[in-house]
C-alpha positions in Angstrom: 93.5 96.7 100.1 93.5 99.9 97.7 92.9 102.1 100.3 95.1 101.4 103.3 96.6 104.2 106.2 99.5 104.2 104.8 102.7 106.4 106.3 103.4 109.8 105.0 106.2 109.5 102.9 107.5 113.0 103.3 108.3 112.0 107.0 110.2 109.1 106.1 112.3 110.8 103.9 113.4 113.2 106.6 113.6 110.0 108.8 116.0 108.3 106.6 118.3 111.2 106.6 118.2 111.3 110.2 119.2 107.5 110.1 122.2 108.0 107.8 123.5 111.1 109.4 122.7 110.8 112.9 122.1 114.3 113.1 118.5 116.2 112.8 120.5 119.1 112.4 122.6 117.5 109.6 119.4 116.0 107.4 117.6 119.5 108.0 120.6 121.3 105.7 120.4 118.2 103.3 116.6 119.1 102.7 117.6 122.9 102.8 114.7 122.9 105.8 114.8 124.2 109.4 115.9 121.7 111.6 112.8 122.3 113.5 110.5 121.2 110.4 112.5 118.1 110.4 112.2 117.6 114.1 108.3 117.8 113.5 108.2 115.3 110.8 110.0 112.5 113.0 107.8 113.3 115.7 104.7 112.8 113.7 106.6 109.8 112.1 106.6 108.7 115.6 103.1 109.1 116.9 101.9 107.2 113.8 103.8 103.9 114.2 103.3 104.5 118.1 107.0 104.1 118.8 110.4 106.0 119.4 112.3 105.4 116.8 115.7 107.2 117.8 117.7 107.5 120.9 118.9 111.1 121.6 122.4 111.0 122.8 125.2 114.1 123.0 127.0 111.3 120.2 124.3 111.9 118.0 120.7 109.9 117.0 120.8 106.2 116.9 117.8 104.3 115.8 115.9 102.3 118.2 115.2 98.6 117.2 112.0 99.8 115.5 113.9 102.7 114.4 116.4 100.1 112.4 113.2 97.9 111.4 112.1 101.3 109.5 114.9 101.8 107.9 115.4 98.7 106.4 112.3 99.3 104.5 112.5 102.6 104.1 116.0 101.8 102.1 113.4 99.9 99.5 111.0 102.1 99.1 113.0 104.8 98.3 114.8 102.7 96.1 112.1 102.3 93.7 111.5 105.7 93.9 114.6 107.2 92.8 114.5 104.6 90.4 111.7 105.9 89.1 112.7 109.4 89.3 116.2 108.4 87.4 114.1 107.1 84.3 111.5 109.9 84.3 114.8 112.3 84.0 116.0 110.0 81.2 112.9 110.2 79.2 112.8 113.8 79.3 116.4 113.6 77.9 117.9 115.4 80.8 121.0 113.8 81.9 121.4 114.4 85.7 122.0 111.8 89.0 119.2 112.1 91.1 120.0 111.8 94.6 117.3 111.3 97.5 117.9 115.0 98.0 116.8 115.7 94.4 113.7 113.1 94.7 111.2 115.1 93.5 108.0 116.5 95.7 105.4 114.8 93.2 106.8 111.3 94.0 106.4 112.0 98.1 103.0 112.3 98.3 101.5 109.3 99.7 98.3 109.8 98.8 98.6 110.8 95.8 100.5 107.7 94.8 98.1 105.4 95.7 95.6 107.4 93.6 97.6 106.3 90.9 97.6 103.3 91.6 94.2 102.8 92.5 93.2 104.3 89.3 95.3 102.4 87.3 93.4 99.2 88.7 89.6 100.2 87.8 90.4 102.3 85.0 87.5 104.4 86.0 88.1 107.6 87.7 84.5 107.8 89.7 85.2 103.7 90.5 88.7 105.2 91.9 87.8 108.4 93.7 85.1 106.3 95.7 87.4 103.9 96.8 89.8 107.0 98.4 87.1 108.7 99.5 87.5 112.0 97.3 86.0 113.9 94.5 86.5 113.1 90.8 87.8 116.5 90.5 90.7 116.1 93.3 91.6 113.0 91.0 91.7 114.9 87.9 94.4 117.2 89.3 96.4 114.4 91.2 96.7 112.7 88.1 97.9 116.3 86.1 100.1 116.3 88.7 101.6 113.0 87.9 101.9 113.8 84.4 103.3 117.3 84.7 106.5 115.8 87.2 106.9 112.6 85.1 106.9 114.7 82.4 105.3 112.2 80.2 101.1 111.0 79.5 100.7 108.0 81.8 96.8 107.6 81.1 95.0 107.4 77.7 90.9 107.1 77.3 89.7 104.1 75.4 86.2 102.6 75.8 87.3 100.4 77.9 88.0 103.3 80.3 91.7 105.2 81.7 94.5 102.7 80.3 98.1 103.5 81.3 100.1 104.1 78.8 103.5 102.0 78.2 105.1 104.6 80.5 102.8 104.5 82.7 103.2 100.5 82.7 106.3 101.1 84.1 105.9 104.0 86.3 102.9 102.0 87.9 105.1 99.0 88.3 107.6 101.5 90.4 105.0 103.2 92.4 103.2 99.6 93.6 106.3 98.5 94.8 107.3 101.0 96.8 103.3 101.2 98.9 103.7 97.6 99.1 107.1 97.6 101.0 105.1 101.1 102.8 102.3 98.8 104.0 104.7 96.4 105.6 106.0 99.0 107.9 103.3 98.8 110.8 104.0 94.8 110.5 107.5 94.8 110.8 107.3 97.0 113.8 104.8 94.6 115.6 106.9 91.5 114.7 109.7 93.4 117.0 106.9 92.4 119.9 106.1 89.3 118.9 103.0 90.3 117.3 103.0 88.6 113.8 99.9 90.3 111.7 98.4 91.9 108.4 97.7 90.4 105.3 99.6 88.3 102.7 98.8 87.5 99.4 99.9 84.3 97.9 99.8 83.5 94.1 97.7 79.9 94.2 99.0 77.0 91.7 97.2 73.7 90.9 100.1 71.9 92.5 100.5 73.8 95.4 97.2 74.5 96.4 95.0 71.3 96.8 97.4 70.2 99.8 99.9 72.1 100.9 98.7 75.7 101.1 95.3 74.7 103.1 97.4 73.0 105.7 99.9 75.5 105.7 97.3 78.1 106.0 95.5 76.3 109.2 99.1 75.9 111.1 99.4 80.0 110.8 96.0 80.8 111.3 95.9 78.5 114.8 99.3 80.1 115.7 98.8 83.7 114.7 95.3 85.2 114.2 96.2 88.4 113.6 97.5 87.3 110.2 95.2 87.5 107.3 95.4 85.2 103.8 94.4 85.9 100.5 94.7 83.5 97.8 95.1 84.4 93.8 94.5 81.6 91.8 95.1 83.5 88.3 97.1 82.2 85.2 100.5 81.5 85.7 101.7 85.0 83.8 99.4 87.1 85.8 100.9 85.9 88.8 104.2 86.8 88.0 103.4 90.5 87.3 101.6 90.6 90.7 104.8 89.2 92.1 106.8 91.8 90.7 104.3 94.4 91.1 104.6 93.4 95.3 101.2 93.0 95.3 101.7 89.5 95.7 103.8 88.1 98.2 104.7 84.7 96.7 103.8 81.9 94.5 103.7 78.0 95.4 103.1 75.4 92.8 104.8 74.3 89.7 108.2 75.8 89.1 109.2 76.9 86.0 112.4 77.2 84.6 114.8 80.1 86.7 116.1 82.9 84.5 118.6 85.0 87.0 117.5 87.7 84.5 113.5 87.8 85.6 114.5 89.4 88.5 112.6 86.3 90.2 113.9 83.4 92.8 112.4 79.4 93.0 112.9 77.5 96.0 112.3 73.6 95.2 110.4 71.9 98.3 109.7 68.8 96.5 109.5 66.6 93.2 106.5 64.8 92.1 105.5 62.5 89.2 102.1 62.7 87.0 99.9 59.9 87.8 96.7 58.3 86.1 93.6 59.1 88.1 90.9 56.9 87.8 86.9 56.6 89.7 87.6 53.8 92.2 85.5 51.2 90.2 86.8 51.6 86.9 87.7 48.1 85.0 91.2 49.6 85.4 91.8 49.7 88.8 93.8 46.8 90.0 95.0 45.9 87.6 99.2 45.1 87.5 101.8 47.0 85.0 100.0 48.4 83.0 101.6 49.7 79.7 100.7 53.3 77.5 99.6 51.3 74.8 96.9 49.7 77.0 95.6 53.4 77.6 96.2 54.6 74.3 92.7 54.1 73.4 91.3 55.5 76.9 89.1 59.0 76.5 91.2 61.3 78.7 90.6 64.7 80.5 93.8 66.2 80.1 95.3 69.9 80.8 95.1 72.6 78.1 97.7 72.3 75.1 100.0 74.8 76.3 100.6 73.6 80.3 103.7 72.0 80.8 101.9 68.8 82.2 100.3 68.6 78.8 104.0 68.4 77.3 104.9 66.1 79.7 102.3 63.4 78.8 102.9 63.8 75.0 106.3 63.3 75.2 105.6 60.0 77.0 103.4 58.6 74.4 105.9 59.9 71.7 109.3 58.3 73.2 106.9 55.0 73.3 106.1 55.4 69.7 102.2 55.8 70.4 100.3 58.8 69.0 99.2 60.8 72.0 95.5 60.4 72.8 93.7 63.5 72.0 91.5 64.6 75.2 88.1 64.2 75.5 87.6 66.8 78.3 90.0 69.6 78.7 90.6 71.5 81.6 92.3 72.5 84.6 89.7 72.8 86.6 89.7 70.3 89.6 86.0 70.1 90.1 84.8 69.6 86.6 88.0 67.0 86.4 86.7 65.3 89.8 82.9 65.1 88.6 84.0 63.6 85.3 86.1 61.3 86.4 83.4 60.0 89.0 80.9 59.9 86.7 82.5 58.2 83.6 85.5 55.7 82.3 87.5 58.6 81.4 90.9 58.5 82.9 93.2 61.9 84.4 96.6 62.5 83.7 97.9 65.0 87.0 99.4 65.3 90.4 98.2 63.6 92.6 98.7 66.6 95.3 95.9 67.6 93.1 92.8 65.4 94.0 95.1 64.0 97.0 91.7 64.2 99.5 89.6 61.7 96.6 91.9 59.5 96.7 92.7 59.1 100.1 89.0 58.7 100.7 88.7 56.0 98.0 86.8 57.9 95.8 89.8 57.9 93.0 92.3 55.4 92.4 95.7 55.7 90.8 96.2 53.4 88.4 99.7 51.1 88.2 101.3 52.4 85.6 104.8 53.9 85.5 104.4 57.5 84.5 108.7 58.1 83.9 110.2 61.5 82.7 107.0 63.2 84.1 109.0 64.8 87.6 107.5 68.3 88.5 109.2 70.7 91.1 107.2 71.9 93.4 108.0 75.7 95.3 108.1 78.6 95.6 108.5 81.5 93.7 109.9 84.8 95.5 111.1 88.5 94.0 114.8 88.0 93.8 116.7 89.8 97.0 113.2 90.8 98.2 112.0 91.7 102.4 109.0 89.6 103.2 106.7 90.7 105.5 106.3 89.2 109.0 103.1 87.5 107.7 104.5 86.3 104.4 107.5 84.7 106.2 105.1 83.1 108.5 103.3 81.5 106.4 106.3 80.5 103.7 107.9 78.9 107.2 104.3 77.0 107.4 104.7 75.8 104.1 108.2 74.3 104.5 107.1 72.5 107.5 103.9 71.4 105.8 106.3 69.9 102.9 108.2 67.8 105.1 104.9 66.4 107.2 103.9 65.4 103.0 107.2 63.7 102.0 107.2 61.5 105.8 104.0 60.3 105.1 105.0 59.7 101.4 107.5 58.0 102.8 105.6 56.1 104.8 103.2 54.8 102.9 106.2 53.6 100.1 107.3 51.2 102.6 
């Protein structure tokens, strides 16, 4: 995934002034470029998504329908970039609007961007030329290139290898966003057929993924199998900064609490309460209301002290005037909670989306005990205002329709 075809951004930039002019004449004296240049760049725009994107009329050029589709992205991509040009000027103290006509050459080279990028990941220029394809030498001056536009160090050696600097934190975050919404293009294109493909990356949380993603996963990869999944399953924190980074299309599980300043959106599917998990035949099971104080003394595997599940279950024991248990076994780790469990009397405090499978096959039994104050939301997590792809709105769609197969047959089985 570091080393997609990715469109020529030079193009696109004549493209887009095509778009909002309607004129190839018009763009070419905005760019201060022959209008033939310009005609050559929407031509080889053209040939590389393999469709016309405008419709020459005496009125002027309008945009096909994957001529609109192309511009709709294009509008965020060069977004981020002029963003990112706006706050190079400001840290070089020069105080002057940058317009897409003063966007800076260093910024459309596609290549050279995801260089950046690329070497940003493996911190390790031979690890990064490699993966491009191209000599340590041609990444050496890519990166002075960089620099020298930015007007600013983005990289610094340490022995851990090339770490960006805290500019180059940010500048990174800009540049990733703008090849992501670059890779989407060929997608969005082929979506206009019917064609739903590429790859999406969803950010993987315990709650969301026992259950809910698999099955959301099968119905797209039955109905579209051009579409490819990958799955993160990093901390919660890491996530995020994929998410905003675009290299992550969305995150399902837990929801945390929505700041409108994070620049991120939740969307609730569905509630559910922790539950005690026990091995089928523990003396437990079967047993009517039973009470906290009854469990008190139980040796628990419990999540770590800082997951809001752990807080949850505290507070329970505390509003009943009980000491919370310290765990025996802590983790968040389903197979090493699934294996304890079956192989002891210790007792799990969790969803029960979680080990949902174990206990539907009699292998783990929930317990009867009431578990209040312990509700979770359950959704997803999306870049506020953002464009999924055709792939990631496929399978977000799966999801949703996954969600309300889980709540009928909760449902069900209530009554």
């Amino acid at each position: 995934m570091d080393n997609p075809e990715l469109l020529n951004l030079a193009y696109l930039r004549a493209f887009r002034l095509v778009g909002q002019t309607g004129s190839a004449t018009r763009a070419a004296a905005a760019l201060f470029r022959a209008q033939s240049a310009v005609t050559r760049s929407l031509q080889e725009l053209e040939t590389a998504v393999g469709e016309p994107l405008f419709e020459r009329r005496p009125s002027g050029m309008l945009p096909t329908p994957a001529g609109r589709a192309v511009l709709q992205r294009c509008e965020r991509i060069f977004a981020e970039l002029e963003e990112l040009a706006k706050w190079c000027a400001a840290r070089q103290s020069r105080r002057r609007s940058v317009t897409d006509n003063a966007l800076p050459a260093y910024l459309l080279n596609t290549r050279r961007l995801q260089l950046f990028s690329t070497l940003a990941r493996h911190r390790h220029m031979p690890s990064a030329a490699q993966t491009l394809g191209i000599s340590q030498p041609a990444v050496s001056s890519a990166i002075r290139i960089m620099e020298s536009g930015a007007g600013m160090q983005l990289f610094y050696r340490s022995p851990r290898g090339l770490l960006l600097t805290s500019e180059g934190e940010t500048f990174v975050l800009h540049v990733r966003r703008a090849l992501n919404e670059l890779r989407h293009i060929p997608d969005d294109i082929a979506a206009l057929h019917g064609s739903i493909q590429g790859y999406v990356t969803v950010g993987a949380l315990p709650l969301g993924r026992t259950r809910i993603l698999p099955e959301a996963i099968a119905r797209v990869a039955a109905k579209y199998p051009g579409v490819r999944v990958v799955t993160d399953e990093s901390a919660y924190d890491l996530l995020v900064a994929g998410l905003r980074s675009g290299d992550i299309d969305f995150v399902l599980g837990a929801l945390r609490a929505n700041d409108a300043a994070s620049g991120l959106a939740n969307e609730r599917l569905m509630s559910e309460d922790l539950v005690v998990l026990a091995r089928r035949d523990h003396p437990l099971v079967g047993t009517s209301g039973l009470s906290l104080k009854q469990l008190s003394s139980a040796q628990w595997i419990l999540p770590r002290s800082h997951a809001p599940a752990r807080g949850m279950f505290e507070a329970l024991f505390r509003r009943a005037r009980l000491k919370p248990p310290m765990p025996t076994v802590e983790t968040a780790d389903l197979a090493v909670i699934r294996g304890v469990l079956m192989q002891t009397d210790m007792l799990a405090a969790l969803s029960a989306q979680q080990l949902f499978y174990e206990c539907e096959s009699g292998q783990l039994a929930v317990l009867d005990i009431e578990m209040q104050n312990t509700q979770r939301d359950i959704g997803l997590i999306v870049r506020a205002g953002g464009t999924p792809s055709p792939a990631a709105r496929a399978l977000i769609d799966a999801i949703r329709l996954t969600v309300d197969k889980v709540a009928r047959t909760t449902l069900v089985a209530m009554h």
